[in-house]
N, C-alpha and C positions, 0 to 999 in steps of 0.2 A: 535860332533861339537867342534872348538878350541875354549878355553877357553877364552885363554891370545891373543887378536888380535892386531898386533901390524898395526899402519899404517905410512909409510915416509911421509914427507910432504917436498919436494925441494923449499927453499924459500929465496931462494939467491940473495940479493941485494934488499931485501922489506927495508933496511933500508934509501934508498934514499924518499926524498921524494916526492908525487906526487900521482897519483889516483891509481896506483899499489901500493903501502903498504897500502894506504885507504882499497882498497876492500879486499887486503888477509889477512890484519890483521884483520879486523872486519871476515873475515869468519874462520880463524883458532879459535876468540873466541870461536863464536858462535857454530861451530863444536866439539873443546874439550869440552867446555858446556855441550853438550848434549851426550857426550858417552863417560861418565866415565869411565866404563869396557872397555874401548880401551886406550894402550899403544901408543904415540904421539911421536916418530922421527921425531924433525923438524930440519933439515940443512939452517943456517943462515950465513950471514954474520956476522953480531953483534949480540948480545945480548938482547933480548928483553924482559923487566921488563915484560909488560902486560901478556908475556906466561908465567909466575912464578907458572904452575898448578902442582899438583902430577901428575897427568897422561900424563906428557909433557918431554920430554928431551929435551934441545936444543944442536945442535951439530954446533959448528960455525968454518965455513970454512975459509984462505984469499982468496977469490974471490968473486966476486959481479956478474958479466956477463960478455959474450962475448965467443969468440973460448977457450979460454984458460979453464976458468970455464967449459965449456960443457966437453972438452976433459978429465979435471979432474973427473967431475964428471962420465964419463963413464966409467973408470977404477977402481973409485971407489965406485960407490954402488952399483957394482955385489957384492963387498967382504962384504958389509954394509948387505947386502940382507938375503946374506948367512948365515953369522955367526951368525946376530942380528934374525935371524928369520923373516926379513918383509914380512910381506903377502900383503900388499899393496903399492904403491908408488904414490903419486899427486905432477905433475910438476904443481904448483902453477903461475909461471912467463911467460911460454911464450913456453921455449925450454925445452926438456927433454932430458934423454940417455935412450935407448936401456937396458934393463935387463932382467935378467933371472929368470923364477919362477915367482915374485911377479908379480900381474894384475900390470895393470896402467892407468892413468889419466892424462890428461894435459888439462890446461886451457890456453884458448887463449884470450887475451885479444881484439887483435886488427888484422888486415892486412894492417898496415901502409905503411911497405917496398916494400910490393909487389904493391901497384895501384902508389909510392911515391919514388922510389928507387935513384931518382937524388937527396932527401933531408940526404940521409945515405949514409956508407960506401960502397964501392963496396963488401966489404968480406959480410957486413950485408944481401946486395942487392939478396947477392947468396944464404949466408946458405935460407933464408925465400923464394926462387925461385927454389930452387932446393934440397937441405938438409931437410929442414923443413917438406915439405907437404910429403915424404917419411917416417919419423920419425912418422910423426903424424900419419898415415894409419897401422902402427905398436902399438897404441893405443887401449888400451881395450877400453878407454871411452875416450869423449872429450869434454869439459865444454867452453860452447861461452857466453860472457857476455849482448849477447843482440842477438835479432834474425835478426836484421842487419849482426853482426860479426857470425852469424850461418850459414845464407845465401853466403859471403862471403867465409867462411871455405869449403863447398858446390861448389862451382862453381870453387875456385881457385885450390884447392887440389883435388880434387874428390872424398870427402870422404862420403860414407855411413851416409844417414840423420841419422838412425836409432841408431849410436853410440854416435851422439851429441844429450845434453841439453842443456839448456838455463838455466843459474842462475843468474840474476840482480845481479848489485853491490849496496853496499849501501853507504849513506856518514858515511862520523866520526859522522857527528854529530845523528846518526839513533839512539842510546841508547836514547841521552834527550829526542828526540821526543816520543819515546817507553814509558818512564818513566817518561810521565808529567812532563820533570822539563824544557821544551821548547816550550812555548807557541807562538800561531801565533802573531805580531807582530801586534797591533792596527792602522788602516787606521791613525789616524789622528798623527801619529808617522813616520811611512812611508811617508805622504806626507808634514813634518816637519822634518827636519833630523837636528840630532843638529850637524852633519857633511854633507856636500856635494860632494860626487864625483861620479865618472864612478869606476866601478870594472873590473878587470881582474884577476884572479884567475887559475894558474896552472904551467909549466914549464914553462922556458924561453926555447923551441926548436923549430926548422925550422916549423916544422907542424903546430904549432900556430898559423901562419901568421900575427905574431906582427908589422911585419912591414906597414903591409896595415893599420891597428890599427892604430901606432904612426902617420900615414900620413892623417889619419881620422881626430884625435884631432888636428893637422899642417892646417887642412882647418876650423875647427871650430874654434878654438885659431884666426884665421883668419876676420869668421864672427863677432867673439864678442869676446874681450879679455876680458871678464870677466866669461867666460866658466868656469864651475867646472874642477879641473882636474879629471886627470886617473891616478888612483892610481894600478901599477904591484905586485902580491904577488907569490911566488914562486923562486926556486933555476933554474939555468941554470941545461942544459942538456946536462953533456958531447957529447953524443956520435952525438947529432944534434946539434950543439950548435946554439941558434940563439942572442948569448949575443950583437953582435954588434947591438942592435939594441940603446943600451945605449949611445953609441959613434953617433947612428945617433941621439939621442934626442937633445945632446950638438948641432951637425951637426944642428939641428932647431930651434935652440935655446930657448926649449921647456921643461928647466927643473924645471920652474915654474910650470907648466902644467901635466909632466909625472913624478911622483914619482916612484921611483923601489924599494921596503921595503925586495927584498928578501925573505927566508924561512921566517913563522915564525909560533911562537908556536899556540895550538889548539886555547886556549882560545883568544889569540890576534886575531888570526883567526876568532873567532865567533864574536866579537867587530868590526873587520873591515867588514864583511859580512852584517850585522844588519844595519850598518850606510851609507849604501852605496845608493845611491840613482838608479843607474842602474847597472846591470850586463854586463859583454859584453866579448863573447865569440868567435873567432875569426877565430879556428879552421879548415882546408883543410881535417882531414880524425880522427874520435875518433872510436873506437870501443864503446863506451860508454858516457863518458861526466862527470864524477862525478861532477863537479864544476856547474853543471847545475843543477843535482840534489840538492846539496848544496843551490845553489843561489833560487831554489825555494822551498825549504823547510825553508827556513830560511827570508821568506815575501822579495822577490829582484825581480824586475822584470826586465826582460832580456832578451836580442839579441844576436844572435846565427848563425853561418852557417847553411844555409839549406845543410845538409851531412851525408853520412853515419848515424852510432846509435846517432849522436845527437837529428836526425828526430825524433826517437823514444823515446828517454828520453823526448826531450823536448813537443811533440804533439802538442795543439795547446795553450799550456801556455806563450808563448814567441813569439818575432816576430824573425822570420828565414829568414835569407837574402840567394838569388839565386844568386846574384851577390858578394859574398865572397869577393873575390879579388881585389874589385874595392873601394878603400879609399870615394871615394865621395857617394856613399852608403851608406856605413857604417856609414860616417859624417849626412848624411841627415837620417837614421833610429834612430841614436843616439838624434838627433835636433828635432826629429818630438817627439818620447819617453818623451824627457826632458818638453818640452811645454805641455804632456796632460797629464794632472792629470789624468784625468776620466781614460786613457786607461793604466796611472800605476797601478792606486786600483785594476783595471779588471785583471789586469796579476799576479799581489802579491794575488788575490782569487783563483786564475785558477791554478798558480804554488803550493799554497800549499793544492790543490788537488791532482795534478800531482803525489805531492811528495809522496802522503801519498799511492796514487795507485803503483806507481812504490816502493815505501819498498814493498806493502803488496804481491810483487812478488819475494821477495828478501828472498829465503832459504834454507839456510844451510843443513836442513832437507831432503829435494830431494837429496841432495850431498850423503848423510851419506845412503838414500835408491839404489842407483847406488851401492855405497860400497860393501852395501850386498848382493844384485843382483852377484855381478861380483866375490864376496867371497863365494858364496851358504850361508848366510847366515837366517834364518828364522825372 
């Protein structure tokens, strides 16, 4: 048996922010964590303090994603493979290349572009239509983050159930909860907030459906101008952008009402999460949802798309709207929510059950058993 097991880990463009660096940086942890005796090739964009381990190298690229990145990358980690000795490779983001010798791995996060292809790029539209499920059927293994996105990977690509798992992602905040130092949030805290508002937590991109959102609070702002606002956290999304939706808040005159705070740091993060009186999630297609996980791990009770893996993160902890799309739903789930006590307490107990069941599926450990499986390892 080899001694020295070296594993690549392609993770190109985790430094943006958003539930793709959430979930791969909590799992590159938790992974080199636990297999010391394995040699850690990770290819990054940036530099990433948290992987500061002995048994990690970080190799950092200029590219983030897109054709360019892929093309680079296929030219270059056959030589990567060769020279460094990699016996394994995990496309971490989405897209992989083609290589020779080492097994391989790819994780899928989502099938956004393929059921969604008018909110992305035509180039996008195609590699995920025609390049992609090719690519992936060339996989040793294939990692889906939810058995929604398993399902999907199944019916679109036609790949062998038998090559896919299913690994949960977890939020950031999965360590405090792990580690006793984040306790459940006190009823009489939650239905007293020494702040008031609506939450939205995640990108600014098309798939969001922020704008049905902003047109929600435009009809409540309407009922009652003394509405809590909506407070927006998260960075726009190049490649979807749906920033205009800030020029239509001015357009409503609603910038009393919709705050946009942007990226921001963890801990601010967990400050603005805590105080928030309702979650609200707006989403047309997640492969996962982490901000849902989040929002009910973190005592929030929340409304959500009935869709794809939100269905399944969220189960019956949240109210899940059928009619997404339609502002005046969303405004009257939001109105019905804000007036019942009773049935926020009920969703802030329910979600941080949810939460605690959806970690205790979330493991690194099944990863690391595929590994050796596909390595002959004992």
């Amino acid at each position: 048996m080899k001694k020295n097991i070296k594993i690549g880990i392609d993770a190109l463009g985790i430094n943006d922010e958003g539930g793709g660096r959430t979930s791969i940086l909590h799992y590159l942890n938790m992974l080199t964590s636990q297999s010391y005796d394995w040699e850690f090739i990770i290819y990054l964009s940036e530099h990433e303090q948290s992987l500061n381990k002995p048994n990690i190298k970080q190799v950092i690229l200029p590219f983030k994603r897109g054709i360019i990145a892929r093309l680079f990358m296929q030219l270059f980690l056959p030589f990567e493979i060769i020279f460094k000795g990699i016996d394994l490779i995990h496309f971490t983001k989405g897209q992989a290349s083609l290589v020779p010798k080492a097994k391989t791995v790819l994780t899928i996060h989502d099938l956004t572009i393929v059921f969604h292809p008018d909110i992305h790029s035509k180039l996008s539209a195609f590699y995920w239509k025609v390049i992609q499920p090719w690519i992936t059927r060339k996989m040793d293994a294939v990692f889906a983050v939810s058995i929604n996105t398993a399902k999907d990977i199944i019916e679109q690509y036609k790949i062998n159930p038998e090559k896919i798992t299913v690994i949960y992602n977890a939020s950031q905040f999965y360590d405090l909860v792990n580690n006793n130092k984040l306790l459940p949030v006190p009823q009489e805290i939650q239905d007293e907030k020494p702040e008031s508002y609506i939450l939205y937590v995640g990108v600014l991109a098309l798939k969001k459906n922020l704008e049905t959102l902003v047109r929600a609070i435009d009809l409540l702002v309407k009922r009652h101008a003394d509405f809590p606002p909506l407070v927006l956290v998260g960075p726009r999304y190049s490649e979807s952008d749906a920033g205009y939706i800030i020029d239509l808040v001015d357009a409503l005159n609603l910038s009393e009402y919709i705050i946009y705070k942007g990226k921001v740091k963890k801990e601010e993060l967990l400050r603005i999460y805590k105080n928030a009186l309702i979650f609200v999630f707006p989403s047309i297609h997640e492969g996962f949802g982490i901000p849902c996980l989040e929002a009910m791990q973190l005592g929030v009770p929340l409304i959500a798309s009935k869709t794809s893996g939100i269905i399944e993160v969220v189960g019956d902890a949240g109210i899940l709207i059928d009619e997404y799309q339609s502002p005046e739903v969303w405004a009257d789930a939001i109105e019905s929510l804000f007036n019942d006590r009773f049935l926020r307490s009920q969703l802030i107990q329910k979600g941080l059950l949810r939460s605690e069941d959806i970690h205790s599926r979330h493991s690194p450990v099944e990863a690391i058993n595929i590994y050796k499986t596909l390595l002959s390892i004992q």
